[in-house]
C-alpha positions in Angstrom: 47.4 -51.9 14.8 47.0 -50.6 18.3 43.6 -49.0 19.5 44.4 -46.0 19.4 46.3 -45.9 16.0 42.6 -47.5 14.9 40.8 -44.4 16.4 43.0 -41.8 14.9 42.4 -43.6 11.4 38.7 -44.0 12.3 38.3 -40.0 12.7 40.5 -39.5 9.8 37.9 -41.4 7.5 34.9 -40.1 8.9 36.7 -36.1 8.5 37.6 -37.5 4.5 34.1 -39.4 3.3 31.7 -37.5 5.6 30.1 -41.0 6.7 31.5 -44.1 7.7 29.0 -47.4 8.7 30.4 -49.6 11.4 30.2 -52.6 9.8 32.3 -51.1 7.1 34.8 -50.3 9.5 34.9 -53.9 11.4 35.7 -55.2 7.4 38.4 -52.4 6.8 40.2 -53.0 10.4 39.1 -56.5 11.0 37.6 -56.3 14.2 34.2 -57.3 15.3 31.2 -54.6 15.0 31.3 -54.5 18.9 35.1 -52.7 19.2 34.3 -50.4 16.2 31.0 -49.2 18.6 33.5 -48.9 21.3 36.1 -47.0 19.7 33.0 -44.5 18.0 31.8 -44.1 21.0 35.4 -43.0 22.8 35.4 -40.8 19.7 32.1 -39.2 20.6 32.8 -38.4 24.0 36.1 -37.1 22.9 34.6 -34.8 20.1 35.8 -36.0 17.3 32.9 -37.3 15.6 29.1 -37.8 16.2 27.3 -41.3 16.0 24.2 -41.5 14.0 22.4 -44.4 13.5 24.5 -47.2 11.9 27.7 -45.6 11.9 29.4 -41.9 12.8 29.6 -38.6 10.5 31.7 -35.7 11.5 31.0 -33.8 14.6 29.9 -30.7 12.6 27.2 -32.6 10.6 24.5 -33.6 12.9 22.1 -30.5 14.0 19.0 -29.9 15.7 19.1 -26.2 14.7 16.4 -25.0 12.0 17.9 -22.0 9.4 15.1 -19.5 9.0 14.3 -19.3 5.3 15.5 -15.8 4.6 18.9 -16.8 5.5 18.4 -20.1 3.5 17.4 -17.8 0.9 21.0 -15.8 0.9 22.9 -19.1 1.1 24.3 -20.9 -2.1 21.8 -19.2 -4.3 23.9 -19.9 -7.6 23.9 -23.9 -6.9 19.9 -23.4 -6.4 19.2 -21.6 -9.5 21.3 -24.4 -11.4 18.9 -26.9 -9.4 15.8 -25.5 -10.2 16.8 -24.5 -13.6 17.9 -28.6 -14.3 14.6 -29.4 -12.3 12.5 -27.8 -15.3 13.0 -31.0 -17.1 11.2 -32.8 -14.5 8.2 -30.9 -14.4 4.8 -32.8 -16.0 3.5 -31.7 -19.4 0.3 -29.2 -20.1 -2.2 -29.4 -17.7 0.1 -31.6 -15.2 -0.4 -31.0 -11.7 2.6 -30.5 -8.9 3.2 -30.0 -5.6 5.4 -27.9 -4.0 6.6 -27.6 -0.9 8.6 -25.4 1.1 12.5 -24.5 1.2 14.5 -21.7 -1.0 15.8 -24.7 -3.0 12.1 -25.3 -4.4 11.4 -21.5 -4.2 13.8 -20.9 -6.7 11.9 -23.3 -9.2 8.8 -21.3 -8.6 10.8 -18.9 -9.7 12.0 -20.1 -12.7 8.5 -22.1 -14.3 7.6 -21.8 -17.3 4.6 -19.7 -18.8 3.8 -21.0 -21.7 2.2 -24.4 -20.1 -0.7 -24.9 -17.8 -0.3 -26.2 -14.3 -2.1 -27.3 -11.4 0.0 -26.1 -8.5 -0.8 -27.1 -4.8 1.8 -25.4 -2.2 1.7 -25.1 1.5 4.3 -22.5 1.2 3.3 -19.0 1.3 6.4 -17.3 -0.4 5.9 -19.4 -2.3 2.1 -19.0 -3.2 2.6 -15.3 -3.2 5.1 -15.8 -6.5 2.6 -17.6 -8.6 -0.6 -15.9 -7.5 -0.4 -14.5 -10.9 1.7 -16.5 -12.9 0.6 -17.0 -16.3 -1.4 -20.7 -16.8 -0.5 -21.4 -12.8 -4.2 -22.8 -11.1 -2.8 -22.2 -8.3 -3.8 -24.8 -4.7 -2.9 -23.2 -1.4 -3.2 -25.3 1.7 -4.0 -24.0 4.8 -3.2 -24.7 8.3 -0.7 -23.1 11.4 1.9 -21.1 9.2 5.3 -21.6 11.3 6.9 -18.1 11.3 10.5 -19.8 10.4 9.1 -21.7 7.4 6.3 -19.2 6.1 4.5 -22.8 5.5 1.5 -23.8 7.1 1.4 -27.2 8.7 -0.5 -28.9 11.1 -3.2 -31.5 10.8 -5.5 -29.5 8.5 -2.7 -29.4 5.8 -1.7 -33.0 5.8 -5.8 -34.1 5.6 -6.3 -32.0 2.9 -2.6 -33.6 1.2 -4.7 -36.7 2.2 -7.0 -36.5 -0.8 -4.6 -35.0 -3.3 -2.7 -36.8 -6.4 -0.7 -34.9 -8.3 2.0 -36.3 -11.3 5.4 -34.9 -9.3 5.8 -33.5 -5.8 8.9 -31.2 -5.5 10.0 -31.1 -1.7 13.4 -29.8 -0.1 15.2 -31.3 3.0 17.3 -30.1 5.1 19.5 -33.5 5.7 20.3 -36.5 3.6 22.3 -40.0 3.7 21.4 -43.0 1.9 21.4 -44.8 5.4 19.1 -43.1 7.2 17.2 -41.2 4.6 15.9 -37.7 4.3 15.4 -35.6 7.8 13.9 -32.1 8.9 14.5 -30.1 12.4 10.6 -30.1 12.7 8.2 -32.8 13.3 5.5 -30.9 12.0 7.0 -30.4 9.1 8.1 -34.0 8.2 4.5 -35.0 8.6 3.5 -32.3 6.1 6.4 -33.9 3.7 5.3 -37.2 4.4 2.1 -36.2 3.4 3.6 -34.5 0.1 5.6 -38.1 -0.7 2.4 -40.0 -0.3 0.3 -37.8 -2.7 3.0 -37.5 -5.6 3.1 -40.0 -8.4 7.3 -39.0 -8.8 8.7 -37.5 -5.9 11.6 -35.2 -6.7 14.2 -33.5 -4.1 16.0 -30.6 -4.9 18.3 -29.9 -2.4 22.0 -28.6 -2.7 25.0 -30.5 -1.8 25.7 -28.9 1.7 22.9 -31.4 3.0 24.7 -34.6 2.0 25.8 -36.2 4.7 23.5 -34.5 7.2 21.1 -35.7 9.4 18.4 -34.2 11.6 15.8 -34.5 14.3 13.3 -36.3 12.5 13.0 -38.7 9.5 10.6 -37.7 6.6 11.3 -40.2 3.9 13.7 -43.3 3.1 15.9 -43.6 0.2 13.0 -45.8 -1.4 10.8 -42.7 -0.8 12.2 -40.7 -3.3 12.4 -41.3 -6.9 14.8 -38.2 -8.1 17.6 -35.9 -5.9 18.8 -32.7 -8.0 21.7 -31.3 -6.5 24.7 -29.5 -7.8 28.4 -30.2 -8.8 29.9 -29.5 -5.4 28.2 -32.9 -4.1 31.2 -35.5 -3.2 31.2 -38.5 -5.6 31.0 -41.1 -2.7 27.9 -39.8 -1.5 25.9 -40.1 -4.8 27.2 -43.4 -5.7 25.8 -44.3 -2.2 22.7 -42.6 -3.1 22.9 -44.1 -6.4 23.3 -47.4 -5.1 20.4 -47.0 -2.6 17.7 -46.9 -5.8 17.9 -42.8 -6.2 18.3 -41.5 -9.8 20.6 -38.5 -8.9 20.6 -35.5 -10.9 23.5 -33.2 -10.9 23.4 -29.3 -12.0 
């Protein structure tokens, strides 16, 4: 195969499974590692694709760009609500204690909790602290700190000391990207330290997040696959990408 028949085959992969790893690529084309980082790079600078760390995902994928929540909030709401209603069976018994951080995908399970159990509820979201305020059996936990206008979630070196000295049975956080390669990413640097935080002080740590952040990475790393102990996401999610999830140690849950 000439080069550039291998390049036009490499973008065609990376367009059909979303992700491709380079040392996957040297085994499918039989080349060393060193030509596939050549010919992903030629790729890049030809717009085709965008490298990420490991491998390349489509050009489309990568962003820097943070949604505000209210349009989050008007996006795939019916994949959400089948989250957060399959996420019920994740919550802890009577008198458990959760955490629950920002993002509509974890909004919409505020939302949706039940009333007739007791539960200690620690959020740094204020949407979201708003909706339980009087929630029946809710002992409600806000965290303070800077509230970021495009999160409505207060961050900032006040929140995560105060995470600091918190244990709670499950912590319920959203993300805005996700491979099995690279793990769980956020726009916001203050933000992943809040979720980091979140990960540290939660006996199970459960994502919800719907499928249009498979495959996505952004600025900043918040967690590994190893991090995580449950992803919820709905049926739209492409097969390949939770058998790699799958296969990286996360129970995946589909809606």
């Amino acid at each position: 195969m000439y080069a550039e028949e291998r390049q036009q085959t490499i973008a065609g992969l990376v367009a059909d499974r979303g992700r491709v790893s380079v040392t996957a690529l040297a085994e499918e084309f039989g080349v060393t590692t060193e030509t596939v980082r050549r010919d992903l790079a030629l790729l890049e600078r030809a717009g085709m694709l965008r490298r990420v760390h490991g491998g390349a995902v489509p050009a489309g994928a990568l962003t820097y760009v943070e949604t505000a929540l209210g349009e989050r909030h008007g996006t795939r709401s019916e994949q959400k609500r089948k989250i957060a209603a399959t996420a019920l069976d994740l919550l802890p018994g009577s008198d458990g204690s959760l955490l629950l951080d920002g993002g509509s995908s974890v909004a919409a399970l505020a939302e949706v909790l039940p009333g007739d159990r007791r539960l200690l509820i620690a959020t740094h979201s204020v949407p979201i602290a708003a909706r339980l305020a009087a929630a029946p059996g809710v002992d409600l936990h806000v965290l303070g700190g800077r509230v970021r206008g495009i999160t409505q979630c207060a961050v900032g070196e006040r929140t995560v000391a105060t995470l600091a000295d918190l244990r709670v049975d499950v912590a319920f956080l959203g993300t805005n990207g996700i491979t099995a390669e690279h793990g769980f990413t956020t726009p916001d640097e203050a933000e992943a330290a809040v979720k980091r935080a979140m990960i540290r002080a939660g006996q199970k740590v459960v994502v919800l997040a719907d499928s249009s952040k498979l495959g996505r990475e952004h600025l900043v790393r918040f967690a590994t696959s190893a991090d995580v102990d449950v992803l919820v996401t709905d049926a739209e999610a492409a097969p390949a990408d939770l058998a790699r999830l799958e296969d990286a140690g996360i129970e995946v849950v589909v809606a």
